[in-house]
C-alpha positions as a Markdown table, in Angstrom:
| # | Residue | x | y | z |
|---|---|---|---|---|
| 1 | Unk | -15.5 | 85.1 | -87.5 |
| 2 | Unk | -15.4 | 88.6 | -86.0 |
| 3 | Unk | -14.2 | 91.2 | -88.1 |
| 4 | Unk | -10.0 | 92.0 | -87.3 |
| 5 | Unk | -10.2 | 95.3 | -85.4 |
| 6 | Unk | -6.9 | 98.0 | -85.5 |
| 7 | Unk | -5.6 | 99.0 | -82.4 |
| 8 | Unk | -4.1 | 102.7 | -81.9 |
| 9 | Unk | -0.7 | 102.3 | -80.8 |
| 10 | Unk | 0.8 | 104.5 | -77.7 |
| 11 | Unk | 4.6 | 105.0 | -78.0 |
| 12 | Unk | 8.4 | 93.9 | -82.8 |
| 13 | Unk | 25.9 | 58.2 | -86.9 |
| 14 | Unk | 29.4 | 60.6 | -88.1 |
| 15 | Unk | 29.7 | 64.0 | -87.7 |
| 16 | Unk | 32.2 | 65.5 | -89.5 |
| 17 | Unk | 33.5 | 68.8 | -88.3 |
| 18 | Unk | 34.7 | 71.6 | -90.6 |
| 19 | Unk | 36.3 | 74.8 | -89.2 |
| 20 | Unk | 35.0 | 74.9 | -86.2 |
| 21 | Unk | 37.2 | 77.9 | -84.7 |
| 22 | Unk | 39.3 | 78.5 | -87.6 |
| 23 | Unk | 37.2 | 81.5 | -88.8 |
| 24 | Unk | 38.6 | 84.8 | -89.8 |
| 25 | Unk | 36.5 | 86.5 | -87.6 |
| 26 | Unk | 38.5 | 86.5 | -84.4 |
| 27 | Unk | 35.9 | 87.1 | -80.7 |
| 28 | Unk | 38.6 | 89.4 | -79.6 |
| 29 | Unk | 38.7 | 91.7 | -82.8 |
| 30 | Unk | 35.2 | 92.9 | -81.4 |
| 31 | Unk | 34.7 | 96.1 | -79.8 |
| 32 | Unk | 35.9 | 96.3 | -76.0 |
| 33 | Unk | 32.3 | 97.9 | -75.3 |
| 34 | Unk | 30.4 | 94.4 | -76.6 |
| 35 | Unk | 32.6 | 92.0 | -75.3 |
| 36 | Unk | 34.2 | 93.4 | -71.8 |
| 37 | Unk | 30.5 | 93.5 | -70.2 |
| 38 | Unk | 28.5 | 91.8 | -73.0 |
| 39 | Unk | 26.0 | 90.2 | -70.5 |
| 40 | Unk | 25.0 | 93.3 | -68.2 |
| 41 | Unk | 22.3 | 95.3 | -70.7 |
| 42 | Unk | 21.0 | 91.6 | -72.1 |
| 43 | Unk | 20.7 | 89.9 | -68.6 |
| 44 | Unk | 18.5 | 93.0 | -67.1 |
| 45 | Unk | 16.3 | 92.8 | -70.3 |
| 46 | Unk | 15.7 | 89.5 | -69.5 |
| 47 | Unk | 14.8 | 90.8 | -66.3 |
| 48 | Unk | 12.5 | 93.3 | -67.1 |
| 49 | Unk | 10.9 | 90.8 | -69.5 |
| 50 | Unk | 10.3 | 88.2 | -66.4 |
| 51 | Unk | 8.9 | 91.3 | -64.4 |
| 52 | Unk | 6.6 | 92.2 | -67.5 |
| 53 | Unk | 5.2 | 88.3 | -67.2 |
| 54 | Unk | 4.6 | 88.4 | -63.5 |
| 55 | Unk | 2.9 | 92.2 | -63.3 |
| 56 | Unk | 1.0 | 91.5 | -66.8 |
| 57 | Unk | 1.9 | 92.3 | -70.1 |
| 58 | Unk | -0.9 | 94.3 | -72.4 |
| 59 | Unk | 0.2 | 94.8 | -75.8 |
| 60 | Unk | 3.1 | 92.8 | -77.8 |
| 61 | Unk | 3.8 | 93.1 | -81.8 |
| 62 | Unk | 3.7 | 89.6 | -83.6 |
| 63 | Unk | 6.7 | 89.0 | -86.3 |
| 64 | Unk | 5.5 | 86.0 | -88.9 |
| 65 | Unk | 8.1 | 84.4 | -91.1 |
| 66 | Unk | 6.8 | 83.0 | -94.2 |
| 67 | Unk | 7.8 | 81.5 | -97.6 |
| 68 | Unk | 7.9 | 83.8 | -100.5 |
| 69 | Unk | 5.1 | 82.3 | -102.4 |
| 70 | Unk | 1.3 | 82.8 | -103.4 |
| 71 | Unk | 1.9 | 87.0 | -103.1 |
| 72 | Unk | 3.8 | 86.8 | -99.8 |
| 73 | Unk | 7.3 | 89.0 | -99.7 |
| 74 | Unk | 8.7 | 88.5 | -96.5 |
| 75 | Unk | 8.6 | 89.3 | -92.5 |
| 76 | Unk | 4.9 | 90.2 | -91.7 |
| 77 | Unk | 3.8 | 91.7 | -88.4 |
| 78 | Unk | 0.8 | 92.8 | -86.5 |
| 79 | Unk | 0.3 | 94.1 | -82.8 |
| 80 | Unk | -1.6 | 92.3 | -80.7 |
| 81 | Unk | -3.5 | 93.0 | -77.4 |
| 82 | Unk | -3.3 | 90.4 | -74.9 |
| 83 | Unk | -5.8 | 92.1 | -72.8 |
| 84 | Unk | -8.3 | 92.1 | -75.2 |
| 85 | Unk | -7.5 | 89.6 | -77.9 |
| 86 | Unk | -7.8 | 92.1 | -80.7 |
| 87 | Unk | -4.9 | 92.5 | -83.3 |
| 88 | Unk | -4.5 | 95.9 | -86.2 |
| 89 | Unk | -3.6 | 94.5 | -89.8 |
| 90 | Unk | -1.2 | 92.9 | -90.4 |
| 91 | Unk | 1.7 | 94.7 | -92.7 |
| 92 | Unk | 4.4 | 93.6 | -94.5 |
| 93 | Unk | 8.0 | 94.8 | -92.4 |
| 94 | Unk | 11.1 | 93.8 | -94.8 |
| 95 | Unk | 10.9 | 91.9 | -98.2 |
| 96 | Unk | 13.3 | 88.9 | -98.2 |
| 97 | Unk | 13.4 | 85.5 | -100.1 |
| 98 | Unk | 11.7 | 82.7 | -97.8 |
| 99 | Unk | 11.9 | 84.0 | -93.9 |
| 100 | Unk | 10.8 | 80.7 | -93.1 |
| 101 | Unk | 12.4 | 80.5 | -89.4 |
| 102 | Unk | 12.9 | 84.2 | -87.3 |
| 103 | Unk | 14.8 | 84.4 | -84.1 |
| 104 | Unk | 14.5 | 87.8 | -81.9 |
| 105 | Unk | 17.8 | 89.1 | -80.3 |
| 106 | Unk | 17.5 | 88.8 | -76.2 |
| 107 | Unk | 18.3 | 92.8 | -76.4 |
| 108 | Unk | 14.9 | 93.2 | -78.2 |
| 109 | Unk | 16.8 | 95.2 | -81.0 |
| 110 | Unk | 17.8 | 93.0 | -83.4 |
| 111 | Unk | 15.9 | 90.2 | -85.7 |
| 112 | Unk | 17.7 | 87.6 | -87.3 |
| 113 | Unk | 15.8 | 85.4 | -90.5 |
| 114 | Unk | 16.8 | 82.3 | -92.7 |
| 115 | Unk | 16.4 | 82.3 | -95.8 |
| 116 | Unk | 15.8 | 78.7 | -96.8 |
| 117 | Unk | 16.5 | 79.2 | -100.4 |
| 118 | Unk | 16.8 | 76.0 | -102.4 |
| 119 | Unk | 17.9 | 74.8 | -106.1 |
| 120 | Unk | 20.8 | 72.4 | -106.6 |
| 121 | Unk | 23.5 | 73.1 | -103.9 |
| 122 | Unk | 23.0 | 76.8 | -103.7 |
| 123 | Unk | 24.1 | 78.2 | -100.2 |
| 124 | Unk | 21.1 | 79.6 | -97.5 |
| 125 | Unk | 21.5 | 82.4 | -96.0 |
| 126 | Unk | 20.6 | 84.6 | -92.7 |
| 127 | Unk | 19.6 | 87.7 | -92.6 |
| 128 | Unk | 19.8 | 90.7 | -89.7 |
| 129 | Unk | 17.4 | 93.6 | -88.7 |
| 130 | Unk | 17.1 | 96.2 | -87.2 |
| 131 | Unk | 14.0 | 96.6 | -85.2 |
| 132 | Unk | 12.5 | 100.3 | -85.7 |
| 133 | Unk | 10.4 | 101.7 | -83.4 |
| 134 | Unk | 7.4 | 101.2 | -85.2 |
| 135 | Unk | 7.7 | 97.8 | -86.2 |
| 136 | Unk | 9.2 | 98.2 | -88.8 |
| 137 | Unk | 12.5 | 95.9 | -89.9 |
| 138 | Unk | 15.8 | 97.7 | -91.3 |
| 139 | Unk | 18.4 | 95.6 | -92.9 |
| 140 | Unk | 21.8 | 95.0 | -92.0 |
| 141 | Unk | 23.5 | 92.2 | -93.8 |
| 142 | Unk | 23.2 | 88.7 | -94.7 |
| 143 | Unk | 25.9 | 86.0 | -94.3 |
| 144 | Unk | 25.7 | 82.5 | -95.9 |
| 145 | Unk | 24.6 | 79.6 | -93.9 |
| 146 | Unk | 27.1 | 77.3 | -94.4 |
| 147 | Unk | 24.5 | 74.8 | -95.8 |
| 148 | Unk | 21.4 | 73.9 | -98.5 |
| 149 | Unk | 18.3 | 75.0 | -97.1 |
| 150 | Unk | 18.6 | 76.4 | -93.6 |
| 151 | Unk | 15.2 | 76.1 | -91.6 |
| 152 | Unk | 15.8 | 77.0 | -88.1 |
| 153 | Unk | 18.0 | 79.2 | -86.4 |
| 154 | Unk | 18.4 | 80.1 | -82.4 |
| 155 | Unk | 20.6 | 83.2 | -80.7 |
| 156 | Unk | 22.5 | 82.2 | -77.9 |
| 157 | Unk | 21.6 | 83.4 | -74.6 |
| 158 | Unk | 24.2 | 86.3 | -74.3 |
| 159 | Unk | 23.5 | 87.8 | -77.6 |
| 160 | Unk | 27.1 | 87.0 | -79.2 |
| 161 | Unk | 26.3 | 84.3 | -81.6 |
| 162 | Unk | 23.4 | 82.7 | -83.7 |
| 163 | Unk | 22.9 | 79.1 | -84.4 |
| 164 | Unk | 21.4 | 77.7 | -87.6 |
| 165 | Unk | 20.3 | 74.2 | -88.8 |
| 166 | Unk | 20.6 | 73.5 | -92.9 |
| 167 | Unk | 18.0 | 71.2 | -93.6 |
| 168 | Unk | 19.1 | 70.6 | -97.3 |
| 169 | Unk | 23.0 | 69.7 | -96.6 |
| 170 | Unk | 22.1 | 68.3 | -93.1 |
| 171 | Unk | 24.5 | 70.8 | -91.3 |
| 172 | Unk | 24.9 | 73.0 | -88.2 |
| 173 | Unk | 26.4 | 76.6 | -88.5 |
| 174 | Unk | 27.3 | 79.2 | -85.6 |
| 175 | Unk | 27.4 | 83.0 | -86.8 |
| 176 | Unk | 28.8 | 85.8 | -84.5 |
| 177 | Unk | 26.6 | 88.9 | -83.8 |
| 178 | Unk | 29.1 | 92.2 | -83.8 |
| 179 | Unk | 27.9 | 95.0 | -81.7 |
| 180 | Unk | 25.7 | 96.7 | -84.4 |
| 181 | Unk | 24.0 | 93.8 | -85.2 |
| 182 | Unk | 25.6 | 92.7 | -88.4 |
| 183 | Unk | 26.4 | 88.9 | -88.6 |
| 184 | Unk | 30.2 | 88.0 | -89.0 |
| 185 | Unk | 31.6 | 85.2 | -90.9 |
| 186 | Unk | 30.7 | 81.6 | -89.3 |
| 187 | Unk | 33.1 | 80.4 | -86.4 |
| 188 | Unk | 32.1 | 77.1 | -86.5 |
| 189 | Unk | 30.0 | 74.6 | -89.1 |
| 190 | Unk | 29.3 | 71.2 | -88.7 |
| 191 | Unk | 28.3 | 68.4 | -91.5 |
| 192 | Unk | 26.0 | 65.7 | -90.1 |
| 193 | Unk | 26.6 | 62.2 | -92.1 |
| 194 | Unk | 24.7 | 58.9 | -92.0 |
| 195 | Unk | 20.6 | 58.0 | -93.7 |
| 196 | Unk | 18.0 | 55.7 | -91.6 |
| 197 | Unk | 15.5 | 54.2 | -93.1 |
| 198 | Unk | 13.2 | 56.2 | -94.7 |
| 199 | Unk | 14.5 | 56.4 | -98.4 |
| 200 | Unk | 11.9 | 59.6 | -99.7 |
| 201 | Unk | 12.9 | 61.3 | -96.2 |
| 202 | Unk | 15.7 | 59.6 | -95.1 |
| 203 | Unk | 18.4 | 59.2 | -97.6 |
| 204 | Unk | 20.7 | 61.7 | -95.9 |
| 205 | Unk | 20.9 | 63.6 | -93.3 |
| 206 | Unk | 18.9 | 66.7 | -92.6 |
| 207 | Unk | 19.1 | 68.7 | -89.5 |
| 208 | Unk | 15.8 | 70.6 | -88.9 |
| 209 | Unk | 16.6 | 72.4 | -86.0 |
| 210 | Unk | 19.1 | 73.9 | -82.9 |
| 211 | Unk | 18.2 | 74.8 | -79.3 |
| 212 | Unk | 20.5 | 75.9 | -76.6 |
| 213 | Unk | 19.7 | 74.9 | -73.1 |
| 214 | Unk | 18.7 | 77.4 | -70.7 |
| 215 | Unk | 22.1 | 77.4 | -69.1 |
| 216 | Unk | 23.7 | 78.3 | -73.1 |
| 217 | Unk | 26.3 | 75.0 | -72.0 |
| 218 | Unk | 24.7 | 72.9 | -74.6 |
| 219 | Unk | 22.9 | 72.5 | -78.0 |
| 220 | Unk | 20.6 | 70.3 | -79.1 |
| 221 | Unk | 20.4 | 69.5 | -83.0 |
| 222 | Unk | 17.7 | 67.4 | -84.2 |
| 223 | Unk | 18.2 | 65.6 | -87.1 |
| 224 | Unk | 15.9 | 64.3 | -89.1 |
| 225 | Unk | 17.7 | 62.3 | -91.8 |
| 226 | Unk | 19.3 | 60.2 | -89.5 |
| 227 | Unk | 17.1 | 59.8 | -86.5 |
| 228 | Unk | 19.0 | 61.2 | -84.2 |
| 229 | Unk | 19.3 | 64.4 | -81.6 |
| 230 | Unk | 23.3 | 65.6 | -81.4 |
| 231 | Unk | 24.3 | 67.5 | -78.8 |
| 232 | Unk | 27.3 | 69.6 | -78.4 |
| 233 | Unk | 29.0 | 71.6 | -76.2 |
| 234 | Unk | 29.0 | 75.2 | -76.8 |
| 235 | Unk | 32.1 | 77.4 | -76.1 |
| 236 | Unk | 29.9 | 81.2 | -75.5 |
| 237 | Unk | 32.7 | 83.3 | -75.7 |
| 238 | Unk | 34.7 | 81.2 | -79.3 |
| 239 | Unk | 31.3 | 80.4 | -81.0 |
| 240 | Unk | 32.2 | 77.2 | -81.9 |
| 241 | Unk | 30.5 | 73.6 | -81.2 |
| 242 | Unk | 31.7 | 70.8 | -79.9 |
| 243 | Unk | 30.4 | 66.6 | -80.0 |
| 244 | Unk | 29.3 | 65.9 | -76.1 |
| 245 | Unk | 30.0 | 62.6 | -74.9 |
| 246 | Unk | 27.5 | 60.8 | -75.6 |
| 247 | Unk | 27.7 | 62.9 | -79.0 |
| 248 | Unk | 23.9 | 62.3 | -79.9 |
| 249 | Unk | 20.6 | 60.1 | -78.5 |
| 250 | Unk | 18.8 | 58.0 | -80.8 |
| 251 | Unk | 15.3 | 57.8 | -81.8 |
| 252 | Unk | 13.3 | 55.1 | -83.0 |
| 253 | Unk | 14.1 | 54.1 | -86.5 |
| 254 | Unk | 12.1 | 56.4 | -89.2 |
| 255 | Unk | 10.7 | 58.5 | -86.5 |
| 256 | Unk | 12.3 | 61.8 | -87.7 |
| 257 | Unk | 12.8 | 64.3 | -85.5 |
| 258 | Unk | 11.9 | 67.7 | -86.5 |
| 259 | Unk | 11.9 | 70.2 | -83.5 |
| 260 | Unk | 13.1 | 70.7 | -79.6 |
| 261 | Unk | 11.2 | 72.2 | -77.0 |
| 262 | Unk | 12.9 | 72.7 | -73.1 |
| 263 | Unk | 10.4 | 72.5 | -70.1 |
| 264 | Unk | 10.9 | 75.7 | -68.2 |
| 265 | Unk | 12.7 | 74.2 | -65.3 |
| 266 | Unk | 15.1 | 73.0 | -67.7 |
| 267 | Unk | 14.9 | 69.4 | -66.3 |
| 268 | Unk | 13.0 | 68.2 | -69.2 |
| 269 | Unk | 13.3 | 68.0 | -73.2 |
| 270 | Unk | 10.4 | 67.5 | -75.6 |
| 271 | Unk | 11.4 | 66.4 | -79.1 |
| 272 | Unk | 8.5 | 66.3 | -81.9 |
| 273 | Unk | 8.9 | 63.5 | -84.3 |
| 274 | Unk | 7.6 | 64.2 | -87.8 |
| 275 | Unk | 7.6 | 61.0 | -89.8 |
| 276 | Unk | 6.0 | 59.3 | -87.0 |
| 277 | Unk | 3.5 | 61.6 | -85.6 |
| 278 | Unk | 5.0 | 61.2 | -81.8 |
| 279 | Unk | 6.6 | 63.0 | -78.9 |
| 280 | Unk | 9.2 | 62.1 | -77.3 |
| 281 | Unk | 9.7 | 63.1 | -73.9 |
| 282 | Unk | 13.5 | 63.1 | -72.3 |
| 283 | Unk | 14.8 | 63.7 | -68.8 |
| 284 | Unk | 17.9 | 66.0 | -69.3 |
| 285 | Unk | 20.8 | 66.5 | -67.5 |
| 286 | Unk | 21.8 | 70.2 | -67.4 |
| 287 | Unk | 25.7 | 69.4 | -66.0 |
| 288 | Unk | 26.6 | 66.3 | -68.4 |
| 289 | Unk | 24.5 | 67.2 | -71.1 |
| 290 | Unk | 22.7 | 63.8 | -71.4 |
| 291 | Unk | 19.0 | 63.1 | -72.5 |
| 292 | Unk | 17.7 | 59.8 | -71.3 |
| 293 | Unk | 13.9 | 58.7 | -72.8 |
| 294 | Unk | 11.0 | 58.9 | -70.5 |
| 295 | Unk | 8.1 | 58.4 | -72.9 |
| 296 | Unk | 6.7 | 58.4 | -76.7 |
| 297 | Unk | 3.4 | 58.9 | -77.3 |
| 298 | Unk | 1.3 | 59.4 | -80.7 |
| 299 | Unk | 0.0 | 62.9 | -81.4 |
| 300 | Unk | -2.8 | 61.6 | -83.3 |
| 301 | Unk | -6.4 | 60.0 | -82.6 |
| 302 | Unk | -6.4 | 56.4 | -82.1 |
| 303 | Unk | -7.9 | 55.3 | -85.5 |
| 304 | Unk | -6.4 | 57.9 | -87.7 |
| 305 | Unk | -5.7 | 56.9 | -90.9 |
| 306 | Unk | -4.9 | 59.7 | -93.3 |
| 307 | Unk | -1.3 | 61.3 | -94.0 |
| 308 | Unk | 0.2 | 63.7 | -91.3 |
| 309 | Unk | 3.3 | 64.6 | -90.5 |
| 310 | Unk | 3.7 | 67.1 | -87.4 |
| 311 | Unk | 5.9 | 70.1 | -87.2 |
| 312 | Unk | 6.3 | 72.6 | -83.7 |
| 313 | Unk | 6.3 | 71.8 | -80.3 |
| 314 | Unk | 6.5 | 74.0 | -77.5 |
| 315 | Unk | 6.0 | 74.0 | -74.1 |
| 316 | Unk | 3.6 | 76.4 | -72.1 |
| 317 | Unk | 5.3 | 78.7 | -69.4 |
| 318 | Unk | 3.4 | 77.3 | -66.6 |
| 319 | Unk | 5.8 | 73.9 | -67.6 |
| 320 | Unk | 2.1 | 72.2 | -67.5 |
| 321 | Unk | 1.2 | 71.7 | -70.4 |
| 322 | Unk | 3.1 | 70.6 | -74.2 |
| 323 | Unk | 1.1 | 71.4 | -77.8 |
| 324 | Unk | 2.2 | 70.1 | -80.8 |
| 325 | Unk | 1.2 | 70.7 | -84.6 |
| 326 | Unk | -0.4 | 67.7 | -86.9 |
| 327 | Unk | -0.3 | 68.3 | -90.6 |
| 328 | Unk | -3.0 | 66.6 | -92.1 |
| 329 | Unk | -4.9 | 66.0 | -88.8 |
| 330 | Unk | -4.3 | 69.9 | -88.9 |
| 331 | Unk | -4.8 | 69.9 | -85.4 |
| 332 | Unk | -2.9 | 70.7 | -82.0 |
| 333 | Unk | -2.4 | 67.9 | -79.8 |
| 334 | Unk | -2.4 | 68.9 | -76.5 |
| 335 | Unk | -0.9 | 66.7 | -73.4 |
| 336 | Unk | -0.6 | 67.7 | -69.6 |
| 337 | Unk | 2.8 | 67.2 | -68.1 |
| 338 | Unk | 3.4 | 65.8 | -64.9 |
| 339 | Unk | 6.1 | 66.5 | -62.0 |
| 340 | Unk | 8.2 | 63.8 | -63.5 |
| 341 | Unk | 8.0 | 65.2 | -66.9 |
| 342 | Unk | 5.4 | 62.1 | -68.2 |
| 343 | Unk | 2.7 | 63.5 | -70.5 |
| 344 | Unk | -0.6 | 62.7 | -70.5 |
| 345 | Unk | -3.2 | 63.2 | -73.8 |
| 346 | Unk | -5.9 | 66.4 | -73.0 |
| 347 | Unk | -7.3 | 66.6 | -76.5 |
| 348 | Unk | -7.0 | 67.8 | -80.2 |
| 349 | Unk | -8.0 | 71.1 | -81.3 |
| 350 | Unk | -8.8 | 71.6 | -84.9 |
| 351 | Unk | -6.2 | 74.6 | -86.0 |
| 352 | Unk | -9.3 | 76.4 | -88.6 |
| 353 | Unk | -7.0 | 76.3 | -91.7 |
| 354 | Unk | -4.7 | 73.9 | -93.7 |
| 355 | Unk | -1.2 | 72.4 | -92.7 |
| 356 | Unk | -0.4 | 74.3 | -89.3 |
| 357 | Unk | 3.1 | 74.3 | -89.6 |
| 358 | Unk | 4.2 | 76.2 | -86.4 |
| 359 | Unk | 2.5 | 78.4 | -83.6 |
| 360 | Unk | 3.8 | 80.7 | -81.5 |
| 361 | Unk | 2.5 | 80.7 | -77.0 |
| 362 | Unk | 2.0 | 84.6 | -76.5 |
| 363 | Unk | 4.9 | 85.5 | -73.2 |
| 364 | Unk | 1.8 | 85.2 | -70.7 |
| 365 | Unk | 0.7 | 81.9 | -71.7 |
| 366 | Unk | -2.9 | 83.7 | -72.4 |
| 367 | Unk | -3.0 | 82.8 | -76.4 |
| 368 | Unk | -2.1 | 80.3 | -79.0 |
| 369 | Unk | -1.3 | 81.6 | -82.6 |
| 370 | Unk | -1.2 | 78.9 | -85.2 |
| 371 | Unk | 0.4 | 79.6 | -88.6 |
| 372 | Unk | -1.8 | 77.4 | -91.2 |
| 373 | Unk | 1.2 | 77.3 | -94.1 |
| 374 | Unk | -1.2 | 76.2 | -96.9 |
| 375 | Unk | -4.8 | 78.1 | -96.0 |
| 376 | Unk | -2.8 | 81.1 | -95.7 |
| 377 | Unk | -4.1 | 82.0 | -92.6 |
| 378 | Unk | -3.3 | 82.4 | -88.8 |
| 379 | Unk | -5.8 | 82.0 | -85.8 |
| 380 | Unk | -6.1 | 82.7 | -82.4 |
| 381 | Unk | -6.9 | 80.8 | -79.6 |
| 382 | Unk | -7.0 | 81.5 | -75.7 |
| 383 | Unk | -5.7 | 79.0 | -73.5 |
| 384 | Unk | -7.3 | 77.3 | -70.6 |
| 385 | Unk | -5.3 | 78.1 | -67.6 |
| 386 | Unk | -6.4 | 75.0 | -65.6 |
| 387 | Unk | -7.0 | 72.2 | -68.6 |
| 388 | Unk | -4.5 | 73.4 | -71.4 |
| 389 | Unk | -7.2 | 73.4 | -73.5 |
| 390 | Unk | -7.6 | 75.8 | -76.9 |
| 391 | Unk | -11.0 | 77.9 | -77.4 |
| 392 | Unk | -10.8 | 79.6 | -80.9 |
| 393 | Unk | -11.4 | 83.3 | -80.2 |
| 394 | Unk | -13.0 | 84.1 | -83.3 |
| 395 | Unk | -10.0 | 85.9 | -85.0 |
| 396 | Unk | -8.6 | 84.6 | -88.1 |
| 397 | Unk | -5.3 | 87.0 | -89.7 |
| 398 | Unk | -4.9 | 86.8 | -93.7 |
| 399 | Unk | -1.1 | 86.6 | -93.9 |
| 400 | Unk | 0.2 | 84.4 | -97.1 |
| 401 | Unk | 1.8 | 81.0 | -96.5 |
| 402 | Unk | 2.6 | 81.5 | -92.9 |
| 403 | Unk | 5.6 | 79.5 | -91.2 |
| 404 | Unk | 6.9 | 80.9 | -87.9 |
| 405 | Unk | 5.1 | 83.0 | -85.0 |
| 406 | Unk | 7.4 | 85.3 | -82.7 |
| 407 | Unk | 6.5 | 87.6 | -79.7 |
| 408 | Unk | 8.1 | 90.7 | -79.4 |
| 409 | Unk | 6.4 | 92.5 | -75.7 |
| 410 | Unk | 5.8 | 96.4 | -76.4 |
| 411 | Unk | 4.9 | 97.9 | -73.0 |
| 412 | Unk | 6.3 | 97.2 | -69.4 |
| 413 | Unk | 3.7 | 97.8 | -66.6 |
């Protein structure tokens, strides 16, 4: 293992549905300067940030999420050079209780955290930032999560609203953003209902994630405790949710879905099944909102027999190739994807550490980062343009139980 080196930096079933719209917080109480053009300065971000990918992007900062445990306080983050694979230290950005899930604003100015705090039916919560310009993360305010235990959370795709999963109560909550940042009082929160048939995992529902499609019509929740993926219809400009028709897609009994990924064309959904160690490949229909099952395959070798369950999924952004994490294996199982969305096994790469329970695909598609929750410990790997493959570059980042890897680009050509 080579030695990290610092960079100098120039210039981070049911579903019940419970006030959904009947918030105090009112869309039209915000500021005519957010809401009158809200998309304009988030839309040419996005913009610049595609034209960053396509000219070549050199230095971004890394934000890791972790829980509060084993000397860990909070939001790390280090800055990374994709040009030369070499990271500085990491630091420690903002103290706050178990950051276990982060979620960058599209403006780049804002970070948003859970924090999946647990104990009897105590509420979650989720946190706002300000991102400084040297890293660093200001706070802003904190809102409850409308649930036990939120794990995930997503912000829509003009900036207005966040999106968070409560894995503990098995619920679904939408948050506005007001123009400074701040989070408002929930617009919308759903309770899942129903069990499958796991009875450790499975006696209840638990919703372990939320993913908007790339056209912000839809969400996808996957849930967990009751094997199934819920979408909804998302009103942008109210914030609230709404059961699609078909209301959800069902997996196979006790598979568990944890996580979501989107193929960049958008024609394609990934879901990563936890209790089952599969992937579950869906063709999606971006105008009705439908998933219809293409393929499950295992993300394990054949013989395997030890305890994993898996975690992340993503999908790179060539749209060639899909990783997902094994805990226990501790590996990545890698898969090429087709033109028809079918995926086909390329191999397992061993992830240098314990329990890798996410990893985060560097903008460029150059690097892998994979958070090893339980060796305390997150390595780097460069991806194989042509195979999908993972070569481990040598560097290995001390950061204490970490949980979630997001790219925040630094420099535009």
């Amino acid at each position: 293992m080579r030695r990290r080196k610092l960079l100098t930096l120039l210039g981070s079933s049911l579903i019940g549905v419970l006030g959904c719209g009947q918030s105090s917080f009112s869309p039209a109480s915000r500021s005519s300067s957010f809401s009158s053009s809200p998309l304009t300065p988030i839309v040419a971000e996005q913009e610049r940030q595609k034209t960053r990918r396509q000219k070549g992007m050199e230095l971004v900062r890394v934000y890791v999420g972790t829980y509060t445990g084993r000397g860990s306080k909070g939001i790390y983050a280090f800055e990374f050079n994709l040009q030369t694979g070499e990271a500085s230290q990491p630091r420690l950005v903002a103290e706050t209780p178990n950051p276990s899930f982060l979620a960058i604003h599209p403006s780049l100015r804002f970070l948003y955290a859970v924090n999946e705090i647990w104990g009897g039916n105590k509420e979650g919560t989720v946190s706002a930032f300000v991102i400084q310009p040297d890293g660093g993360l200001q706070f802003l305010n904190q809102q409850p999560s409308k649930g036990v235990g939120p794990c995930h959370l997503t912000v829509d795709k003009t900036g207005k609203f966040v999106l968070v999963a409560n894995y503990g109560s098995g619920s679904v909550a939408v948050l506005p953003i007001l123009p400074d940042g701040r989070l408002g009082e929930a617009t919308c929160a759903i309770q899942h209902e129903g069990k499958s048939v796991n009875p450790q995992r499975q006696e209840g529902p638990h919703a372990h994630s939320v993913n908007l499609d790339p056209a912000n019509k839809f969400a996808i929740v996957a849930d967990l405790g009751i094997d199934k993926l819920l979408v909804y219809q998302f009103d942008a400009a109210k914030g609230t949710l709404k059961p699609n028709d078909p209301p959800f897609v069902a997996t196979a009994p006790g598979a568990g879905p944890r996580h979501v990924a989107f193929h960049p064309n958008g024609k394609f959904v990934y879901a990563i099944n936890e209790l089952n160690s599969t992937v579950t490949a869906y063709r999606y229909d971006a105008v009705k909102g439908t998933l219809t099952e293409i393929q499950t395959v295992s993300t394990l070798p054949q013989g395997f027999t030890g305890t994993n369950t898996t975690a992340e999924v993503q999908v790179h952004p060539s749209g060639r190739f899909l990783y997902g994490s094994n805990r226990g294996h501790d590996s990545i199982a890698i898969f090429a994807i087709d033109g028809e969305g079918k995926l086909t096994f390329v191999g397992h790469q061993p992830t240098q550490g314990k329990t890798p329970r996410n990893f985060g695909i560097d903008p460029t598609g150059t690097y892998l980062l994979a958070a090893n929750q339980d060796s305390d410990n997150l390595v780097v790997f460069r991806i194989d343009p042509q195979t999908g493959k993972l070569e481990p570059t040598g560097l290995t980042l001390e950061i204490p139980m970490p949980v979630c890897v997001k790219f925040l680009p630094l420099n535009a050509p």
